[in-house]
C-alpha positions in Angstrom: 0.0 0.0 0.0 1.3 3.6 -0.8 2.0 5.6 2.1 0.6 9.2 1.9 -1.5 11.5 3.5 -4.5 9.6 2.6 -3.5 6.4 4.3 -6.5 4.5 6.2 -6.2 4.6 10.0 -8.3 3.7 12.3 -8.8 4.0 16.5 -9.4 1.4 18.0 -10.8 0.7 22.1 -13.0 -2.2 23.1 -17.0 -2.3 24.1 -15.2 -3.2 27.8 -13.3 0.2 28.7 -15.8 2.4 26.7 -18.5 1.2 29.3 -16.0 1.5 31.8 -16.1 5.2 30.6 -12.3 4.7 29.4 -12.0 6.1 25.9 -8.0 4.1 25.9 -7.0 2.7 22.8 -4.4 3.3 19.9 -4.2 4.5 16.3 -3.3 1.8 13.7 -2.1 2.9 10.5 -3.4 0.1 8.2 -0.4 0.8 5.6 2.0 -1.5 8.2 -0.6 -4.4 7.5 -0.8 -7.0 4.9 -4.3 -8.0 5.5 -7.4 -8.1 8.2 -6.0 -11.1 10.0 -2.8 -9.6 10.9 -4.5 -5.8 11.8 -6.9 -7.6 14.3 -4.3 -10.2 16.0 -1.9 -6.7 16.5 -5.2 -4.8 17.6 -5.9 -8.1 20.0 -2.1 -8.1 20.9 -2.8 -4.4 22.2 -5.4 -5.1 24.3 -4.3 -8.5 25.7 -4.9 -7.0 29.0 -8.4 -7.4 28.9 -10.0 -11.1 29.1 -11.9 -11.4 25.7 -11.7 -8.0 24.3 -14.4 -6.6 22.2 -12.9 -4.2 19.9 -14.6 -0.8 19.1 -13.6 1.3 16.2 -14.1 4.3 17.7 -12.8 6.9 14.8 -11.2 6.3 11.6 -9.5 8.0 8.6 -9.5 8.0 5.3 -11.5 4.7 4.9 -14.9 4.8 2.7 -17.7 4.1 5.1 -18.7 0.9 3.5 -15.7 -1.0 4.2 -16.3 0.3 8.2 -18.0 0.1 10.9 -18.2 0.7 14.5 -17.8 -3.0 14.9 -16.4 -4.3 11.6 -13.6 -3.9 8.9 -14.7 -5.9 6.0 -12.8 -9.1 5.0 -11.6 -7.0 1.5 -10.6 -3.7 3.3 -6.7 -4.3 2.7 -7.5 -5.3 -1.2 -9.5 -2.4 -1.5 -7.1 -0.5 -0.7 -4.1 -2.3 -2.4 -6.5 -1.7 -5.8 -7.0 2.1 -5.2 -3.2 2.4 -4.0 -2.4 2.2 -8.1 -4.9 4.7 -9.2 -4.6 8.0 -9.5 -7.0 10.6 -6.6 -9.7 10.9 -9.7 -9.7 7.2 -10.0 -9.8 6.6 -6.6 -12.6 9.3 -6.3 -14.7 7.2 -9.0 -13.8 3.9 -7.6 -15.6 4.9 -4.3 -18.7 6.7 -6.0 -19.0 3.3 -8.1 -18.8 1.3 -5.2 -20.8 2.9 -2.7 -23.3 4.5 -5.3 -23.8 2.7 -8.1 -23.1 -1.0 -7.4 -23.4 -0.5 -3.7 -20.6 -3.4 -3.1 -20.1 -5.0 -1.2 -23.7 -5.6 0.9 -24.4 -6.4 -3.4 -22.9 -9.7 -2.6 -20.2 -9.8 -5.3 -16.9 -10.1 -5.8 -14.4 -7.0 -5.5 -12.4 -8.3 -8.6 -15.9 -8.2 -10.7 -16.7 -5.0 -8.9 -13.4 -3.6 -10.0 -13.5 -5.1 -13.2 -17.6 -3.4 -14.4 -16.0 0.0 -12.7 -13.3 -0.5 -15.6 -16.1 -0.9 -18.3 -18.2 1.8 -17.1 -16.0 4.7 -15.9 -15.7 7.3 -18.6 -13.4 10.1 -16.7 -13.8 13.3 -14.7 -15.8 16.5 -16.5 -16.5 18.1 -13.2 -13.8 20.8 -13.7 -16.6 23.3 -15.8 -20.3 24.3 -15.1 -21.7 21.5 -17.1 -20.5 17.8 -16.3 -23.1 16.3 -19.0 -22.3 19.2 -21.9 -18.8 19.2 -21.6 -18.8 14.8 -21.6 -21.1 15.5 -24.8 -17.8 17.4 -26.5 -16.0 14.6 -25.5 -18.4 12.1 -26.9 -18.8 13.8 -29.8 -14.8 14.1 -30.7 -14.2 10.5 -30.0 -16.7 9.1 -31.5 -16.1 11.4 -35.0 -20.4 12.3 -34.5 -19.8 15.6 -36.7 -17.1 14.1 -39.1 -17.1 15.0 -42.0 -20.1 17.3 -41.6 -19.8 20.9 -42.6 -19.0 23.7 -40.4 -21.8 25.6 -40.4 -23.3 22.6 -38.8 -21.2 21.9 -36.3 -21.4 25.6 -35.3 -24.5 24.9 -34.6 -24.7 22.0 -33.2 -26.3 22.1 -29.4 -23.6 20.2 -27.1 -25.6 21.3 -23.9 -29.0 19.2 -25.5 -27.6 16.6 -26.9 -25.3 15.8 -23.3 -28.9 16.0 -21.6 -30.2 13.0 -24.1 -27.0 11.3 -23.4 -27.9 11.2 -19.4 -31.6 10.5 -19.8 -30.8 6.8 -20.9 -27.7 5.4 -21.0 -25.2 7.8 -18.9 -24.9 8.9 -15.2 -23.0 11.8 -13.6 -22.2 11.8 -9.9 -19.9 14.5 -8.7 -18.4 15.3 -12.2 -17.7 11.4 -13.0 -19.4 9.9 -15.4 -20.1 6.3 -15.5 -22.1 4.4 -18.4 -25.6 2.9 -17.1 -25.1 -0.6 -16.3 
């Protein structure tokens, strides 16, 4: 995992000294584990001084709030983060709009390899930097697909980019934030 100022961390007490009205407990940085099993026998390891510890995640950092819980770090936490460690912060971004969203993994049930793998096929990029997310994606359509090849200028002069990226998002395309995603 990258280290960076985005890295997941999370505070962690048990049930037993929050009742006790102790708040005691420790940040782990999540970047010095490998996977789930090793960040809860260290977090265990911490609190060995309690019989039967239940651990509380009392504040964390940095870590999308559906792999999270007061209670629970989900079983793929560390390869979420291992995928979004090689993506760029407007990937990343994306990544967690499609996930929490979109596909609404992973209380969806499926796999994060198949979640990562329709993010691939539907993300189309970032258009959030002007006004108009929807017109300035319909520029974009327009030149890659070569819609206004070959036709005359005086047409494309005229051609309305801000109407025809509105018919692209009433069937087919979704903006969320600036990032557009093809309907699935």
């Amino acid at each position: 995992m990258k280290i960076s100022e985005n890295t997941p961390k999370i505070y962690v007490g048990t049930y037993g000294m929050y009742n006790s009205g102790s708040l005691f407990g420790k940040w782990f940085d999540l970047s010095d584990y490998t996977d789930t099993e090793e960040f809860f026998k260290d977090c265990y390891e911490y609190h060995r001084n309690e019989f039967l510890p239940e651990l509380m995640f009392q504040d964390w950092e940095n870590i999308p709030d559906f792999l999270i819980s007061e209670s629970n770090l989900h079983e793929d936490a560390f390869k979420y983060f291992e995928i979004v460690s090689a993506m760029d912060d407007d990937t990343t971004e994306a990544f967690e709009i499609y996930c929490a969203q979109i596909v609404y993994w992973p209380s969806n049930g499926n796999d994060l390899d198949e979640t990562l793998e329709g993010f691939e096929q539907s993300y189309q990029g970032y258009f959030g930097k002007g006004n108009d997310p929807k017109k300035d994606f319909a520029y974009q359509f327009v030149e890659d697909t070569g819609l206004l090849a070959g036709a005359p200028d005086i047409l494309e002069r005229y051609f309305d980019y801000e109407a025809y990226g509105r018919d692209l998002f009433l069937e087919g395309y979704s903006a969320y934030e600036g990032y557009v995603f093809i309907d699935q």
